[in-house]
N, C-alpha and C positions, 0 to 999 in steps of 0.2 A: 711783335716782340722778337727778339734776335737773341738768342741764348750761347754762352759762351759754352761749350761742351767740353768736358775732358772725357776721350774714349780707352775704357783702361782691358786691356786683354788680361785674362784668366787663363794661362797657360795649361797650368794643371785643371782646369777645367771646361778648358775648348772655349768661354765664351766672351764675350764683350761686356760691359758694363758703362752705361753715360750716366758721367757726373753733371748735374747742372751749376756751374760755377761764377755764373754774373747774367746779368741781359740790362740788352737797351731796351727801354717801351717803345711799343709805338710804333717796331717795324716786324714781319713775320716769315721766316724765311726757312726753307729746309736747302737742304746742302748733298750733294748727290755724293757720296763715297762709294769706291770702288776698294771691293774686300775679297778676300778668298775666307771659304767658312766650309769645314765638314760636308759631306753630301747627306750625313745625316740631319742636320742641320737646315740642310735646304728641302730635304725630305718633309722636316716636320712644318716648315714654315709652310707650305705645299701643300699638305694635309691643312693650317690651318684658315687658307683660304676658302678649300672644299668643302670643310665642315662651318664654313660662316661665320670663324671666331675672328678674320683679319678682310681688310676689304681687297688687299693685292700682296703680294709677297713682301715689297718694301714696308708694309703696314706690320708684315707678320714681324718679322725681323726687330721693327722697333719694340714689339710686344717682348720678343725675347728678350730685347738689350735691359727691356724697365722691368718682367718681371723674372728675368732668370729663365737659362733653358730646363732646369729640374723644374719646378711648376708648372711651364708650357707642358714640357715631356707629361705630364700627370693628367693633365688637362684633356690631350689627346689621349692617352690612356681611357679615357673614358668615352670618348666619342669614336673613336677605335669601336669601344663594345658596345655602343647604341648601335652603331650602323652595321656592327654582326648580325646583334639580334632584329635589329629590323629585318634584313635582308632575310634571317633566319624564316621570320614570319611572309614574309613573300614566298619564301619558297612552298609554304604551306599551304598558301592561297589565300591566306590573310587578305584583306584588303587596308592599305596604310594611308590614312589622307592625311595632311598637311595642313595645319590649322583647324577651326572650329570648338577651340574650347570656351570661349566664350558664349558659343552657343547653348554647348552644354551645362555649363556655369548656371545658364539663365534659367535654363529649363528645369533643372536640379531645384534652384532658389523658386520657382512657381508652384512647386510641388507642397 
């Protein structure tokens, strides 16, 4: 499907917004624009491939345009302070693993 866009800039607010304003069915197309944007901007899109909220920059970027750079910013705000306090706990000697809560879901429910 082929979607007609209007891209409307928010001056006073640094950012982009896409209107979705017609589409044809039936064909599916993305469209490569070149933009200049904030380096804060490309900061956080940046962070939010790190933290596994976008799959590549261009991914992150769209996330902004749909839901607003004030919610992203929040968003990160919070994954900002997981991976403090993770690290926090490394430094402790914590041991941090990645996955297995299913495991312990199960074991929990056996009980």
């Amino acid at each position: 499907m082929i979607y007609w866009v209007l891209i409307v800039y928010h001056g006073i607010l640094g950012i982009f917004s896409a209107l979705k304003i017609g589409c044809f069915k039936g064909v599916r197309m993305s469209v490569t624009v070149s933009i200049k944007v904030r380096r804060e901007v490309v900061e956080i899109a940046d962070k939010m491939v790190r933290y596994g909220l976008a799959r590549s920059r261009s991914h992150a970027f769209n996330i902004i345009m749909e839901k607003g750079l004030g919610e992203v910013r929040e968003e990160i705000k919070f994954w900002d302070e997981v991976y403090k306090k993770v690290e926090e706990l490394r430094r402790r000697n914590f041991v941090i693993e990645h996955g297995g809560l299913n495991e312990i879901l199960r074991e929990s429910r056996e009980r």
